[in-house]
Residue, then its C-alpha position, 0 to 999 in steps of 0.5 A: x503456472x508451475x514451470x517456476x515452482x523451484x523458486x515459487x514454492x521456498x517464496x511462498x513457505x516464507x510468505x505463509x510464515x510472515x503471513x500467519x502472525x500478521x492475519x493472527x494479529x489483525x483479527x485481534x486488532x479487529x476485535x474479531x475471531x482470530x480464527x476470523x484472520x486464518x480464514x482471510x489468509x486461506x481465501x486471500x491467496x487460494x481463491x483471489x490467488x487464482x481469480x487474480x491477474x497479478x503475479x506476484x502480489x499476495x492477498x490478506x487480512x487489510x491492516x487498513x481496515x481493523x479500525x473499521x472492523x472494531x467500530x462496525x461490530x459495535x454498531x451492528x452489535x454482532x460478527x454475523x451482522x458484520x460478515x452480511x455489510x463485508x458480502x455486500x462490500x465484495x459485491x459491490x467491488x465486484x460491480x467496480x471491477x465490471x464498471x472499470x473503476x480500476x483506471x484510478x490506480x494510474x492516477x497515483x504518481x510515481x514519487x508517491x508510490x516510491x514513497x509508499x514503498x520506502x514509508x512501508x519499509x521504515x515502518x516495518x522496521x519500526x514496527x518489529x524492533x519491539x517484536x525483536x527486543x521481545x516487547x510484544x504489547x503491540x500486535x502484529x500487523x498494527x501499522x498506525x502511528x497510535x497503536x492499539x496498545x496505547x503507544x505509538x511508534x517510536x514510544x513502543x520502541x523506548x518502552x521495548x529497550x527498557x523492558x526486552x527478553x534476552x530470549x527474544x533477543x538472541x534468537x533475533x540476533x541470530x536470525x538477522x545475522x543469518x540472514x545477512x549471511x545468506x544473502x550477502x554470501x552462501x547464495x553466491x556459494x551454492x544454488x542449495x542455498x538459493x533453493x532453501x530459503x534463509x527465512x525458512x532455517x531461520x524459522x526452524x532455528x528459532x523453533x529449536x531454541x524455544x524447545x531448548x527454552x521450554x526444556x530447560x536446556x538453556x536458560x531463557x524463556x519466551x512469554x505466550x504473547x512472544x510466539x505464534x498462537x493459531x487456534x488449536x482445533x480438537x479434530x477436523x469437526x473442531x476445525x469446521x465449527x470455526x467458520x461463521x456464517x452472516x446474519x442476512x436478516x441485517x440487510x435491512x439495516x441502513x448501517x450494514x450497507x454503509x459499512x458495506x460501501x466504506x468497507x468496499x472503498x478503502x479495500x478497493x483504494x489499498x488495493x490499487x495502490x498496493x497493485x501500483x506497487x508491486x508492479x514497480x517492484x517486479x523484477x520483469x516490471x508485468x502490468x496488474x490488470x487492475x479491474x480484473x484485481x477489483x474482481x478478484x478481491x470482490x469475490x474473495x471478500x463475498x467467499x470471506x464473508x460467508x465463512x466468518x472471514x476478515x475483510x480482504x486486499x492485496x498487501x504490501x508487506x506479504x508482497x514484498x517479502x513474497x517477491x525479496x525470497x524469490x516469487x516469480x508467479x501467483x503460484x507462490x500466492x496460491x499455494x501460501x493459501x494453501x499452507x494456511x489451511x492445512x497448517x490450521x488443521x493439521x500442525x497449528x500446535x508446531x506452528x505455536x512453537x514459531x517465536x515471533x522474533x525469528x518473523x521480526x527479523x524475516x520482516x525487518x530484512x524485507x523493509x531494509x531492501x524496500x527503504x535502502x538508502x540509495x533510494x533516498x539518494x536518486x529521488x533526491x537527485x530528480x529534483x524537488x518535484x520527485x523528492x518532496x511527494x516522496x519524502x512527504x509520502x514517507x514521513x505522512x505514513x511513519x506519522x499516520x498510517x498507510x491511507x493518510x500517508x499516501x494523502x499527503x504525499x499526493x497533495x504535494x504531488x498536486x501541488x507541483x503539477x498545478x505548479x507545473x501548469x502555472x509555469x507552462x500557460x504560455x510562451x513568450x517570444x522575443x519582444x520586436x520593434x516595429x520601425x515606428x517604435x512600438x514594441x510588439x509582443x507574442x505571446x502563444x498559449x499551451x495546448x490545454x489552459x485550464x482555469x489555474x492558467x488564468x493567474x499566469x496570463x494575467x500577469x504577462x499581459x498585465x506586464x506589456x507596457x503602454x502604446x504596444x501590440x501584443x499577439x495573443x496565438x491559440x492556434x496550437x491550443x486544444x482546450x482553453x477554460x472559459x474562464x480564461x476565454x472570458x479574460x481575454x476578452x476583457x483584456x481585449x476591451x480594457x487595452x484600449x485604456x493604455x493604447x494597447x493593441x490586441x490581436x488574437x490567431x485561432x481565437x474562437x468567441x464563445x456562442 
């Protein structure tokens, strides 16, 4: 595990920065204890980091699910009823993992997880041009369109030009400029700046500029919603008495196992789909064995849930970042975790210090290499099978959010496989003449002709003209649906209407 540690450890420093604003900012969004949203972070890369198969993807706090998590506290009326419905749900992801539920990830066609990828891109883009202006009404990790402050997406991006910090923005600008320069040219100049990390200096910078702002040395200043704001703990006992633990007297409760079952769901869905995606953007292109991820993800939420934690699955935006700065193994996930918790007790006030601009401009690059602009083009260039689930995956997600974008885009993706089944039914060859002048046609089903085949057929052979013959040949098909079975036969009978004649090869008649 630690033969890559050269490239592991700078990755996972830049990951436990990106990560610790947007567990902060979820918790808040859930209406839970933000501390709620540290405990999530540690257990989502130590414990899932270990148990998990996937080397590169990075568990947390689920942004999908903070809506969720508002309601059901209301409806449960406490956080410890809460933390009982999320033990349930880990066990019950659990079960779907030792049930082999992880098979439905394969389901998930290639455009629309391209366009997962390229829509999460824009979005956090989108997302951190507020963060970057200094506009921080809109907490970190909220990735609907109709946001938690009352805006939406692009309004968010209106009102922050009309109400930025020039303190924020500088240290943006000055972030995303060393950044381009790092990447572009100083890691081409030096293996030093492969080593250390371009996020990590741009931290450190962004650290030192909110000193010089707070000690007057220059003259900006940052607001206490524009930086880094992890619970302070007095001690180590301060620290501990954080925790929470669930109300088990709730189990009875019919909602608590409601919530459970929709928690378990839509965890286990982002997961696999997240899974999907980071495989594709594993340079090595390594397969997630993704029941042993829905075990993974089960036990870091029961872990989650008995220690006062938010919900947990694998996330995109700390994968991706995870694997743009250099993660190679799940060493760099683990010891994320591992940064969190000895950053929650020990230096949560320097972290304080971090300016959220500086992790908008960390963000912003990572969705840049996810929704480059070439991408675009070589989807469009497959065709409109590929292009439209992609281009409706991105645009569903900048509209809505994660889960209904990805909806979208598999309906179109439907579309075009029911499409393509239509088109491929059958094939007809070429029409013969006997010496009578009767036309003979031959028409061969595919191997499997499903129910949406019914419409084709029947237009080729409603088609063929009076006083012909025409062959109909199952002798390469599988499977054909009843449905169309019971045409054929139809057709057989009615032909005599216009003097046709039907033969049939490899037809069987149904029992």
């Amino acid at each position: 595990m630690f033969q890559e540690l050269k490239s592991d450890l700078p990755a996972s420093i830049v990951v436990f920065f990106v990560a610790v604003p947007l567990c902060l900012g979820i918790a808040l969004a859930s209406g839970a204890p933000l501390f709620a949203g540290i405990i999530a972070g540690m257990i989502g890369g130590i414990v899932v980091g270990i148990a998990s198969g996937s080397p590169l993807g990075v568990s947390g706090p689920a942004a999908g699910l903070a809506v969720i998590v508002l309601t059901a506290i209301d409806t449960l009326g406490s956080w410890p009823a809460f933390l009982t419905a999320l033990v349930l749900a880990g066990i019950i992801q659990l079960v779907m993992g030792f049930a082999k539920a992880g098979f439905i990830a394969y389901f998930f066609p290639s455009s629309v997880i391209k366009g997962m990828l390229t829509g999460i891109g824009l979005l956090i883009i989108l997302k951190q041009i507020p963060h970057a202006l200094g506009y921080d009404k809109d907490v970190e990790g909220d990735l609907s369109y109709f946001q938690t402050d009352g805006e939406t997406t692009f309004s968010s991006i209106v009102s922050a030009f009309d109400a930025f910090t020039l303190g924020a923005v500088i240290i943006a600008a000055l972030s995303i400029a060393i950044l381009i320069l790092w990447d572009t040219v100083l890691t081409k100049k030096h293996k030093i700046f492969q080593l250390i990390q371009g996020p990590i200096v741009v931290v450190v910078l962004g650290m030192v500029m909110n000193y010089c702002y707070q000690q007057g040395l220059l003259n900006f200043s940052l607001a206490a919603d524009q930086v880094v704001n992890i619970p302070v703990p007095e001690n180590l006992v301060g620290f501990f008495r954080q925790f929470t633990f669930p109300d088990f007297s709730a189990i009875t409760n019919f909602e608590v196992w409601k919530t459970a079952f929709v928690m378990a769901i839509i965890a286990s869905l982002e997961t696999l789909l997240c899974v999907e995606a980071t495989d594709k953007l594993d340079p090595y292109k390594r397969v997630t064995p993704t029941n042993r991820e829905l075990k993974a993800q089960g036990l870091g939420n029961i872990l989650s849930g008995l220690i006062g934690g938010l919900p947990i699955t694998q996330v995109i935006v700390r994968s991706s970042a995870n694997i743009s700065f250099g993660g190679k193994t799940k060493l760099s996930a683990i010891l994320h975790g591992v940064f969190i918790l000895i950053s929650a007790i020990t230096i949560a006030e320097l972290l304080n210090m971090i300016p959220l601009a500086s992790l908008a401009a960390i963000l912003i690059m990572v969705g840049y290499k996810l929704a480059k602009p070439a991408l675009f083009i070589q989807m469009y260039k497959l065709g409109g099978e590929q292009f439209v689930p992609f281009a409706a995956t991105v645009v569903g997600i900048l509209l809505t959010d994660l889960l209904r974008g990805i909806a979208i885009g598999m309906a179109f993706g439907i579309f075009y496989t029911l499409h393509h089944s239509y088109c491929n039914a059958y094939s007809m060859k070429d029409v013969m003449t006997t010496e009578a002048g009767h036309e003979v046609h031959h028409l061969v089903l595919a191997e499997e002709v499903s129910f949406f085949n019914k419409a084709s057929i029947m237009q080729a052979l409603d088609a063929i003209p009076a006083n012909s013959t025409v062959i109909i040949d199952c002798a390469k098909s599988k499977s054909i649906a009843y449905d169309v079975v019971e045409f054929i036969q139809d057709y057989r009978s009615n032909a005599k209407l216009k003097n046709i004649t039907v033969e049939t090869i490899g037809f069987v008649e149904p029992a």
